[in-house]
N, CA, C and O atoms as a Tinker XYZ file with bonds, in Angstrom:
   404  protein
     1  N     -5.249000   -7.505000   13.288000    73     2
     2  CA    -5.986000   -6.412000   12.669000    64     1     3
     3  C     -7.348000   -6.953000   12.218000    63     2     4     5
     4  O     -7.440000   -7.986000   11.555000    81     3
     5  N     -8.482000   -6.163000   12.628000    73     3     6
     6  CA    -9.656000   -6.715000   11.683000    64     5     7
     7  C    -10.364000   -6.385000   11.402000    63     6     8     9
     8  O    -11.024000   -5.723000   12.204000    81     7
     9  N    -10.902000   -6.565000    9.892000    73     7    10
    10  CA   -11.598000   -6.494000    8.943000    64     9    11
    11  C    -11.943000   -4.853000    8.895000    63    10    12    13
    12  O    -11.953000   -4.063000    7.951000    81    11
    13  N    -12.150000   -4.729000    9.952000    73    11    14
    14  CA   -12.777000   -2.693000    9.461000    64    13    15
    15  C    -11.520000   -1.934000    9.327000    63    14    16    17
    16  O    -11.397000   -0.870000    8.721000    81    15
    17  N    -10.354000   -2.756000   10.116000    73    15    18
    18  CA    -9.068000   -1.901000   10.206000    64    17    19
    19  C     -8.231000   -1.968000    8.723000    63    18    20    21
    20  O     -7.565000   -1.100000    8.161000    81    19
    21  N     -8.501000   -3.158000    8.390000    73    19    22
    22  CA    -7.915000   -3.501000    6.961000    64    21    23
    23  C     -8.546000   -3.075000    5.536000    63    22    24    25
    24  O     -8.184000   -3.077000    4.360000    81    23
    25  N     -9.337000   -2.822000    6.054000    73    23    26
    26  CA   -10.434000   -1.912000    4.910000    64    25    27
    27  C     -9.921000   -0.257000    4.684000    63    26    28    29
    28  O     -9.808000    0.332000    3.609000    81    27
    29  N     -9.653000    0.277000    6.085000    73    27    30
    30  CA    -9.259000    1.561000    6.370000    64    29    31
    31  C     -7.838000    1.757000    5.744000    63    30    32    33
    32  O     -7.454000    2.693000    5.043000    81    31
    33  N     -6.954000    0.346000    6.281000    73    31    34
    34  CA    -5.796000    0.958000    5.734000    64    33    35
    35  C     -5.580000    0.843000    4.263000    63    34    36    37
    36  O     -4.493000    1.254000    3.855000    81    35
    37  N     -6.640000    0.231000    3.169000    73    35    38
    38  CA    -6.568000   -0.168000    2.074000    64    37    39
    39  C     -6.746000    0.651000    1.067000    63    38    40    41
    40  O     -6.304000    0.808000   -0.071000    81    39
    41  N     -8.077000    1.495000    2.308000    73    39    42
    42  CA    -8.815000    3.099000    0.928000    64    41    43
    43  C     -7.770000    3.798000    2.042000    63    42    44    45
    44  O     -8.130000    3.099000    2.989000    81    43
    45  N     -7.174000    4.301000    2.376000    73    43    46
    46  CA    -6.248000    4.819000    2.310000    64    45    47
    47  C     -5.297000    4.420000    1.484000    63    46    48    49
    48  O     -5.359000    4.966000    0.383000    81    47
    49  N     -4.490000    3.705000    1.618000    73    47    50
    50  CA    -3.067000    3.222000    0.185000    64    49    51
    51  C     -3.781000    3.884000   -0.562000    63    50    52    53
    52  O     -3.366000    5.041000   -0.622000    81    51
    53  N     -4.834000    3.675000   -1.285000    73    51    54
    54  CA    -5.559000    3.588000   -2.083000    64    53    55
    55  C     -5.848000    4.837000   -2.833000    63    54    56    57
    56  O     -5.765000    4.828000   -4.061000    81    55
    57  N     -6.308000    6.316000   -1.936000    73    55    58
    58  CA    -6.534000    7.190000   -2.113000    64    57    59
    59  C     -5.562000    8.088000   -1.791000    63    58    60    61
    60  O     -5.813000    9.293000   -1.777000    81    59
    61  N     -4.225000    7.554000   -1.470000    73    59    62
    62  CA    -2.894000    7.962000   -1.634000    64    61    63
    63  C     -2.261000    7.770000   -3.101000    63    62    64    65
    64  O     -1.413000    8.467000   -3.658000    81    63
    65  N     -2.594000    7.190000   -3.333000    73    63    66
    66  CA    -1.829000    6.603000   -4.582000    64    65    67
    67  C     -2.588000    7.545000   -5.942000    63    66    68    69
    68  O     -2.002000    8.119000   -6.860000    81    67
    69  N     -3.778000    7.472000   -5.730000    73    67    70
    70  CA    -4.339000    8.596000   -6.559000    64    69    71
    71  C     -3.712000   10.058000   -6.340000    63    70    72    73
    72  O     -3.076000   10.695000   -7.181000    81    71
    73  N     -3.955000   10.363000   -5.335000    73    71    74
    74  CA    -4.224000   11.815000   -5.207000    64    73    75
    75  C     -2.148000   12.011000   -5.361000    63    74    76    77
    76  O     -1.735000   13.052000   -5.871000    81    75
    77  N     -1.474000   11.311000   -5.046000    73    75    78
    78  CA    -0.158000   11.498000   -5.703000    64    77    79
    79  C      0.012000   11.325000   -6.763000    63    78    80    81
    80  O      0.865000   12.055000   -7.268000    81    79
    81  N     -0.545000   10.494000   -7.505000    73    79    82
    82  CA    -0.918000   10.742000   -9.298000    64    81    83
    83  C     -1.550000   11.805000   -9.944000    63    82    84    85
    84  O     -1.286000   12.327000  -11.027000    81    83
    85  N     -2.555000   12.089000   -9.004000    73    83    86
    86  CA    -3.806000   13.005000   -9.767000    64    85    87
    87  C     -4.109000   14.415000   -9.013000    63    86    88    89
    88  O     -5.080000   15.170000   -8.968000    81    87
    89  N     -3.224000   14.405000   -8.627000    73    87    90
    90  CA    -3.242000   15.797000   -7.930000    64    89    91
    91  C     -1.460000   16.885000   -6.933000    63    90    92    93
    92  O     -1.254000   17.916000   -6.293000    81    91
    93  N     -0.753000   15.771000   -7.430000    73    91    94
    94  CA     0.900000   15.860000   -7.637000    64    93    95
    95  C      1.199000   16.621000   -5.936000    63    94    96    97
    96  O      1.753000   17.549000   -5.348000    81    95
    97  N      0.363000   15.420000   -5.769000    73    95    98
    98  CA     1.177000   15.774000   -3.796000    64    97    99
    99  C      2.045000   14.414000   -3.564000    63    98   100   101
   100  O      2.278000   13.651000   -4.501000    81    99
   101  N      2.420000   14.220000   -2.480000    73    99   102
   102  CA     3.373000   13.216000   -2.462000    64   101   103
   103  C      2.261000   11.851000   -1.202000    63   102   104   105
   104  O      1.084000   11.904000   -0.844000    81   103
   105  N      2.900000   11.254000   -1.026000    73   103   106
   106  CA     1.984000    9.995000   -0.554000    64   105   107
   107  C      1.826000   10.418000    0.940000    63   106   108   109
   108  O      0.846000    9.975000    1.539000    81   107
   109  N      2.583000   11.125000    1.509000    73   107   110
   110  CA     2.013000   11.618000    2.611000    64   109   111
   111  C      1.078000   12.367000    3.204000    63   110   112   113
   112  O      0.430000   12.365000    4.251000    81   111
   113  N      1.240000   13.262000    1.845000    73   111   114
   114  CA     0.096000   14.703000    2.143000    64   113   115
   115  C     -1.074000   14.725000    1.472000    63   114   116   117
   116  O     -0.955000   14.827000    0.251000    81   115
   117  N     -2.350000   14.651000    1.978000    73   115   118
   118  CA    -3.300000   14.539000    0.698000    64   117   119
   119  C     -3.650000   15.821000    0.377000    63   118   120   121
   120  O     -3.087000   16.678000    1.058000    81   119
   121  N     -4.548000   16.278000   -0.608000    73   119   122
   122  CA    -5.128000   17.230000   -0.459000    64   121   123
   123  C     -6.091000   17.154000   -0.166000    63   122   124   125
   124  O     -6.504000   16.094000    0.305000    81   123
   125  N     -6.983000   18.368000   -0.326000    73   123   126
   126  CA    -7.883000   18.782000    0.201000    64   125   127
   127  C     -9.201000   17.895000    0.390000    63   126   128   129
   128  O     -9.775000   17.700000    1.462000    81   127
   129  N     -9.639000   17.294000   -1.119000    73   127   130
   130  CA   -10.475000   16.935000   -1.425000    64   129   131
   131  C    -10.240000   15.546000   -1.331000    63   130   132   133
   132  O    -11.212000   14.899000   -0.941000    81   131
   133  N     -8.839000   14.686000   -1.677000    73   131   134
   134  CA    -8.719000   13.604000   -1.132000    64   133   135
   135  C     -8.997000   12.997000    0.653000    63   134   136   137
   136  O     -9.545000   11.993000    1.106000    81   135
   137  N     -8.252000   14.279000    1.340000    73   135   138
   138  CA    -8.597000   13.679000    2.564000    64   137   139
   139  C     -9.664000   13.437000    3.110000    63   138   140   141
   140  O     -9.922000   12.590000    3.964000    81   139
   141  N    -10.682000   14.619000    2.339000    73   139   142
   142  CA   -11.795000   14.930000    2.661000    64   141   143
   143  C    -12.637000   13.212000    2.314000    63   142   144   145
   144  O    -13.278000   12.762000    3.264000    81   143
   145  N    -12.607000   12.529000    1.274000    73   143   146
   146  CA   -12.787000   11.097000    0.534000    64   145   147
   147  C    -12.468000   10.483000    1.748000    63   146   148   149
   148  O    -13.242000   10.064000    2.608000    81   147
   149  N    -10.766000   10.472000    1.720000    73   147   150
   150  CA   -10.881000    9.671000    3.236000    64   149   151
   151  C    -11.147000    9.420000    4.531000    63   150   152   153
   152  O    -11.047000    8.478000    5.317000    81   151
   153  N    -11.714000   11.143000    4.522000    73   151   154
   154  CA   -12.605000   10.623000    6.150000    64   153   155
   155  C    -13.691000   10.560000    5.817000    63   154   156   157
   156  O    -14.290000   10.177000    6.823000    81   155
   157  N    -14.342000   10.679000    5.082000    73   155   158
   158  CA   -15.534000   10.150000    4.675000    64   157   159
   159  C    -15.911000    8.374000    4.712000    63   158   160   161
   160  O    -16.877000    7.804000    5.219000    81   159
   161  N    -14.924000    7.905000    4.086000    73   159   162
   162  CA   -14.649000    6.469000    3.994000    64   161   163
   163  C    -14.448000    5.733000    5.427000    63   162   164   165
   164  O    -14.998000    4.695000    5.793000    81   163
   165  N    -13.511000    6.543000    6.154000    73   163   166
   166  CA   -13.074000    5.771000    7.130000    64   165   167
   167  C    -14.544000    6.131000    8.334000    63   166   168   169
   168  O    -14.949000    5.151000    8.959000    81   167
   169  N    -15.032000    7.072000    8.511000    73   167   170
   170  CA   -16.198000    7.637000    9.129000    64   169   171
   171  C    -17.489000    6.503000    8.101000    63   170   172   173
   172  O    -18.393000    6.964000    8.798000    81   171
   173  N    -17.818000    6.078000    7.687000    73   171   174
   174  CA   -19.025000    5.261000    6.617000    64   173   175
   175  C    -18.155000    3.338000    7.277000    63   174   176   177
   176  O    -18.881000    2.361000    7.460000    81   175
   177  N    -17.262000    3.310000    7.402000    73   175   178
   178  CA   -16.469000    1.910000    7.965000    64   177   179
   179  C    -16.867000    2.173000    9.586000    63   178   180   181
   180  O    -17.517000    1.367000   10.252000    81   179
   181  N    -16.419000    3.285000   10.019000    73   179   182
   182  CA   -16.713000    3.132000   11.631000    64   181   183
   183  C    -18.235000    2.759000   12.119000    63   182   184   185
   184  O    -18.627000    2.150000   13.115000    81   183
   185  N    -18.945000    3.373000   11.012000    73   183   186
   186  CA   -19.891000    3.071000   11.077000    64   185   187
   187  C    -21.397000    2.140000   10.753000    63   186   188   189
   188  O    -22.567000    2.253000   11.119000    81   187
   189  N    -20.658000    1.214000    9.893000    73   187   190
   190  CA   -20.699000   -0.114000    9.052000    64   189   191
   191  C    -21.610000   -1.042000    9.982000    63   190   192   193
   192  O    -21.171000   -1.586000   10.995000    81   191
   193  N    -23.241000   -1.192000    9.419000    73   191   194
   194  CA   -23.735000   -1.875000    9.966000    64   193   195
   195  C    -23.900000   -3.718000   10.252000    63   194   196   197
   196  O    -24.577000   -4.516000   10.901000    81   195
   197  N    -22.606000   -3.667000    9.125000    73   195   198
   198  CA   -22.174000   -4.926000    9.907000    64   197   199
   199  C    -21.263000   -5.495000   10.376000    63   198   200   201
   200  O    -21.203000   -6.721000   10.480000    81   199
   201  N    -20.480000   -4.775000   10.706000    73   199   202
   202  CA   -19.237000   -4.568000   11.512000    64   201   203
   203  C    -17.917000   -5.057000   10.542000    63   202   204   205
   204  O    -17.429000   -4.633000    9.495000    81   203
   205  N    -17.570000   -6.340000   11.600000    73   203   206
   206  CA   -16.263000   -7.016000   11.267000    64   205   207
   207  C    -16.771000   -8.075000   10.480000    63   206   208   209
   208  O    -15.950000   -8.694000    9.805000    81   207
   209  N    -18.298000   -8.501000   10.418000    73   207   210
   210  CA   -18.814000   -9.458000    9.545000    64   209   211
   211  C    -19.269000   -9.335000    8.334000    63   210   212   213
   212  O    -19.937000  -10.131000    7.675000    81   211
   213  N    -18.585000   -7.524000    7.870000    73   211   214
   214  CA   -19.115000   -7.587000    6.703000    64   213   215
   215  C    -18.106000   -7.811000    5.185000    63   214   216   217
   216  O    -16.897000   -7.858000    4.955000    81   215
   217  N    -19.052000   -7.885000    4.569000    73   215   218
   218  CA   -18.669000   -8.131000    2.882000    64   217   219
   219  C    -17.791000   -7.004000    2.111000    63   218   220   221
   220  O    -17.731000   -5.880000    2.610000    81   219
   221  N    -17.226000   -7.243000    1.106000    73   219   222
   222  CA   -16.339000   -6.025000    0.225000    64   221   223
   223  C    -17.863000   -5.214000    0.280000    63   222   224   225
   224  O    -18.977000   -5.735000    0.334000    81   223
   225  N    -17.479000   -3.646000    0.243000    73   223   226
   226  CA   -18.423000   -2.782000    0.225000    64   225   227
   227  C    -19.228000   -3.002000   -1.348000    63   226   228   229
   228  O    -20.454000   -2.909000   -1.418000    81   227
   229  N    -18.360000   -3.306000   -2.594000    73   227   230
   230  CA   -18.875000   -3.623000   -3.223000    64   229   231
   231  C    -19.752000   -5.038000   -3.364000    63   230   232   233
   232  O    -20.256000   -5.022000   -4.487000    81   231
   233  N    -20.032000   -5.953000   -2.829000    73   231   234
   234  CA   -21.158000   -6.358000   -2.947000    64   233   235
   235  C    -22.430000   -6.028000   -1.758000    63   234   236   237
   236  O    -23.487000   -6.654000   -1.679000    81   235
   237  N    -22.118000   -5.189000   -1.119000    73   235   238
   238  CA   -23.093000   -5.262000    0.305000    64   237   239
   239  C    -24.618000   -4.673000   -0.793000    63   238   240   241
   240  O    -24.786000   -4.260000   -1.940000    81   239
   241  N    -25.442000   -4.965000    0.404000    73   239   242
   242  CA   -26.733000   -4.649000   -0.388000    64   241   243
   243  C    -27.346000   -3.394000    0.496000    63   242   244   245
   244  O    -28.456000   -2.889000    0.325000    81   243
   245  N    -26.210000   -2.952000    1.630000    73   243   246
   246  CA   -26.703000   -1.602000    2.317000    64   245   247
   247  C    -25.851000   -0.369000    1.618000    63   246   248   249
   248  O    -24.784000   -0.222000    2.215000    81   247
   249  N    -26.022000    0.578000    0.498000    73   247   250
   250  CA   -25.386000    1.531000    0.233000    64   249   251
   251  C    -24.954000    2.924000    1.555000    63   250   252   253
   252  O    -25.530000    3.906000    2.023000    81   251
   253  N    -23.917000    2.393000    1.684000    73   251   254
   254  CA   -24.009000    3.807000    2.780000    64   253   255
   255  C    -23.032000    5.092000    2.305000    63   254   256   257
   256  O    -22.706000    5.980000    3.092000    81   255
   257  N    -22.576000    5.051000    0.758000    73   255   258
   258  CA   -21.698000    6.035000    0.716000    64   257   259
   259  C    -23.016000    7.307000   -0.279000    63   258   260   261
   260  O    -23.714000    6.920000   -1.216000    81   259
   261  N    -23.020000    8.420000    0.145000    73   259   262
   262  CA   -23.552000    9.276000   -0.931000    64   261   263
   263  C    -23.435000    9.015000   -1.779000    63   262   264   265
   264  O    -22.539000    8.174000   -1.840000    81   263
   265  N    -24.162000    9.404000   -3.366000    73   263   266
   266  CA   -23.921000    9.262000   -4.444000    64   265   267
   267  C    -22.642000    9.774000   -4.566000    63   266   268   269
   268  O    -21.733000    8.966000   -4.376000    81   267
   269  N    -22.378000   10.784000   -4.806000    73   267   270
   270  CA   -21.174000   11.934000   -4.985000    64   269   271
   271  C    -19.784000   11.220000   -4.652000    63   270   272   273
   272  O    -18.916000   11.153000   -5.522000    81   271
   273  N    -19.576000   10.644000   -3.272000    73   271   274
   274  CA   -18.701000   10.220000   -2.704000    64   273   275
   275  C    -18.938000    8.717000   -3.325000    63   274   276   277
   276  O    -18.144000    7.889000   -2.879000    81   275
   277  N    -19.775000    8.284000   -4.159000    73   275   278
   278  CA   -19.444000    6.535000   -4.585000    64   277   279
   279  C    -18.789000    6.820000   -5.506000    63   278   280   281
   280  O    -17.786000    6.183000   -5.827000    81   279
   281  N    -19.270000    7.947000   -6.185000    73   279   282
   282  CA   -18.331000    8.089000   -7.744000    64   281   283
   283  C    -17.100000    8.362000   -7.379000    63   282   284   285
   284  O    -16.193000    7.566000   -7.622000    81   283
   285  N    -16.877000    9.589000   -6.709000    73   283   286
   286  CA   -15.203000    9.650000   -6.590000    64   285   287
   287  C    -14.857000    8.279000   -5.523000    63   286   288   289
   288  O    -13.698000    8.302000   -5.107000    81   287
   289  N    -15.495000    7.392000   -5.153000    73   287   290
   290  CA   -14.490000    6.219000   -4.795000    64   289   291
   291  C    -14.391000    4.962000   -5.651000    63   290   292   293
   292  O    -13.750000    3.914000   -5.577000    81   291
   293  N    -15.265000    5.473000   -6.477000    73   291   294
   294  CA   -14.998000    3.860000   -7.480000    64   293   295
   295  C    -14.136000    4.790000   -8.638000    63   294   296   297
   296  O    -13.443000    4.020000   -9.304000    81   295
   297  N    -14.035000    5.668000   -8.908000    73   295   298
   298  CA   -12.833000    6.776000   -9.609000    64   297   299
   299  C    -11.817000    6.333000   -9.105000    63   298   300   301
   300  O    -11.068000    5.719000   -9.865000    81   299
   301  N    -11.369000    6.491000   -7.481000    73   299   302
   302  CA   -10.593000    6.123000   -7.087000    64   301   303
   303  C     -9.441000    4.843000   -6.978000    63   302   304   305
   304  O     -8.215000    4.948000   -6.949000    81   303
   305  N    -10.400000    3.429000   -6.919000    73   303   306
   306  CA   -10.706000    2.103000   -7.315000    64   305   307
   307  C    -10.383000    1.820000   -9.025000    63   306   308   309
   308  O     -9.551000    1.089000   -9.563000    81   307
   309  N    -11.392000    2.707000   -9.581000    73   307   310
   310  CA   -10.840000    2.055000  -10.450000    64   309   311
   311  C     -9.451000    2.610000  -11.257000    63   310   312   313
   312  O     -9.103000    2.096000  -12.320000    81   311
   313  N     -8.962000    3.333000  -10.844000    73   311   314
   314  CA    -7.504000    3.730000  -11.019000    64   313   315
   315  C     -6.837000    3.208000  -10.893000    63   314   316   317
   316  O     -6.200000    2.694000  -11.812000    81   315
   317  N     -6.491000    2.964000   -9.056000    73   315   318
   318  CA    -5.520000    2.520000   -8.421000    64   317   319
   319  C     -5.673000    0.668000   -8.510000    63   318   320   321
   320  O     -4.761000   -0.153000   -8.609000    81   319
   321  N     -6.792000    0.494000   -8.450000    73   319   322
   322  CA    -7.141000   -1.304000   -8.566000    64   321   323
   323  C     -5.843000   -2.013000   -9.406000    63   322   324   325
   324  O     -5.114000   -2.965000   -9.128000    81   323
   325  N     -5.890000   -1.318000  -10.278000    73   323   326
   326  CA    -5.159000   -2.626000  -11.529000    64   325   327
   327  C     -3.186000   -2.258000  -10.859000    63   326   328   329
   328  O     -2.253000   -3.050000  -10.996000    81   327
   329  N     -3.127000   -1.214000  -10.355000    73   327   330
   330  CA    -1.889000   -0.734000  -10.424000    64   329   331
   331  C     -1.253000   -1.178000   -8.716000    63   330   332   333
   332  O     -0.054000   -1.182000   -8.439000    81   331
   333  N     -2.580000   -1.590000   -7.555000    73   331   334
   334  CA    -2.381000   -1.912000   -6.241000    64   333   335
   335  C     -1.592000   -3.113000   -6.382000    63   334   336   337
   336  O     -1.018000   -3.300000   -5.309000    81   335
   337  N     -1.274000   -4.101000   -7.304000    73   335   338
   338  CA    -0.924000   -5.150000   -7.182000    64   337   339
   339  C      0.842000   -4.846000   -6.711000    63   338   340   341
   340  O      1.443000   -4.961000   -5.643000    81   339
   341  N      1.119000   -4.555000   -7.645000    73   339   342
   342  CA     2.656000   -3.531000   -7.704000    64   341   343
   343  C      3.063000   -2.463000   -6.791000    63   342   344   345
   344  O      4.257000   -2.175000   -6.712000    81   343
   345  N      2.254000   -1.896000   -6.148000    73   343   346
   346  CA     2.533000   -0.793000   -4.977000    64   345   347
   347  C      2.497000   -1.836000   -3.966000    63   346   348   349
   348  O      3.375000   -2.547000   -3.477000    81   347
   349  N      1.197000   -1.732000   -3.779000    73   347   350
   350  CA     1.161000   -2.499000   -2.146000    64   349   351
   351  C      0.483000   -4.160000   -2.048000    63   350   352   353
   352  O     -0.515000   -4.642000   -1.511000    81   351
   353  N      1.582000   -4.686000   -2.848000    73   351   354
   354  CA     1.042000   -6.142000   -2.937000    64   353   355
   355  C      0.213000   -7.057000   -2.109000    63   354   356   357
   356  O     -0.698000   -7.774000   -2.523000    81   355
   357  N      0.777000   -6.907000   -0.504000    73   355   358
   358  CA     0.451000   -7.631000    0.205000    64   357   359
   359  C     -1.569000   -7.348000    0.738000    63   358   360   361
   360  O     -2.437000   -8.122000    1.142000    81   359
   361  N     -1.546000   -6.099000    0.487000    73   359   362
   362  CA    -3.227000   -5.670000    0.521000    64   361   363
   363  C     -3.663000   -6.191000   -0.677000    63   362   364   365
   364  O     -4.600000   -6.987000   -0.639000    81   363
   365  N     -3.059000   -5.834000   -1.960000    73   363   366
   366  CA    -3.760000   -5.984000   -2.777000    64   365   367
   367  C     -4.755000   -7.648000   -3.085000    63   366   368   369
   368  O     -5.901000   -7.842000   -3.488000    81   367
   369  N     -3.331000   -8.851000   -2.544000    73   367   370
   370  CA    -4.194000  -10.029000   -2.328000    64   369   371
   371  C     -4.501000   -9.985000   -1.832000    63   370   372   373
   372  O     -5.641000   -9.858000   -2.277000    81   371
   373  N     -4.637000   -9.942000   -0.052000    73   371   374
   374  CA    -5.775000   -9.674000    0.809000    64   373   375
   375  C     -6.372000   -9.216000    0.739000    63   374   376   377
   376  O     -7.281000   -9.410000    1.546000    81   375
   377  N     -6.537000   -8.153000   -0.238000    73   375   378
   378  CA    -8.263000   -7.694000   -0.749000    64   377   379
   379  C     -9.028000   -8.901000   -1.554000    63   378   380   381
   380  O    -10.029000   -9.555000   -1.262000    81   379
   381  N     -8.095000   -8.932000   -2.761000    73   379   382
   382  CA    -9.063000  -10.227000   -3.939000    64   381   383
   383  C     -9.002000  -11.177000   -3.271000    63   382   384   385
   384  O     -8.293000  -11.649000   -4.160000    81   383
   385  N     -9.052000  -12.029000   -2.483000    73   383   386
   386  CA    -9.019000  -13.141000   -1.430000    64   385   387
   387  C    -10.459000  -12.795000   -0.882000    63   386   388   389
   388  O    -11.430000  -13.543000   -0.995000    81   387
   389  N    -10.463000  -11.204000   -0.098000    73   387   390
   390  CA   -11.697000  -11.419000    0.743000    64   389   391
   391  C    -12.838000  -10.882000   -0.276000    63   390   392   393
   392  O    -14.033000  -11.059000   -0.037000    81   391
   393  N    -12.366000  -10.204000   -1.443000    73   391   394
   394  CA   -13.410000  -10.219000   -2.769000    64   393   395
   395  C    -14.018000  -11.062000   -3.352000    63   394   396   397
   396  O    -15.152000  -10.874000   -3.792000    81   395
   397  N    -13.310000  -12.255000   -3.472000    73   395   398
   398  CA   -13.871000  -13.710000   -4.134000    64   397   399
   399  C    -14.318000  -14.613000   -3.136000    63   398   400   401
   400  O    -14.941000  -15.614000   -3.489000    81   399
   401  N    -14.041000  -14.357000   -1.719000    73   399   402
   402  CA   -14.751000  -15.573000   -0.914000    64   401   403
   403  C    -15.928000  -14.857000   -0.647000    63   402   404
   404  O    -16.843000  -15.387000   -0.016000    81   403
């Protein structure tokens, strides 16, 4: 798997885990406005000007998400962040791994 694929499947968990908290659908189904986040996300990755060589979105120095859509994804983030360790462990270190290098 790499790097753009593991990103995708991450804000997904990710924006599953919310929108089954915060909007009382179940982890399969998003709603409206969640899915809408996630193709946004996964459409802004496909299109990632630096492909498979790039950095956590949070440090890149190219902003490519709308304003609108940064807030509801660091909303998102910072929700699910502290609580990813315990759901989906095995992303969650493979995220802080490729966060700190």
């Amino acid at each position: 798997m790499n790097r753009i694929e593991r990103e995708k499947l991450v804000v997904r968990q990710m924006i599953a885990i919310y929108c089954h908290r915060h909007h009382a659908h179940n982890d399969n189904i998003l709603c409206d406005d969640c899915l809408d986040l996630l193709n946004y996300a996964h459409r802004r990755l496909d299109y990632c000007p630096k492909g498979n060589g790039k950095s956590s979105c949070r440090k890149c120095e190219i902003h490519c998400y709308s304003t609108a859509n940064r807030e509801k994804i660091r909303a998102v983030m910072k929700y699910v962040g502290p609580r990813m360790i315990f759901i989906h462990p095995w992303s969650a270190i493979r995220h802080l791994i490729t966060e700190f290098c």
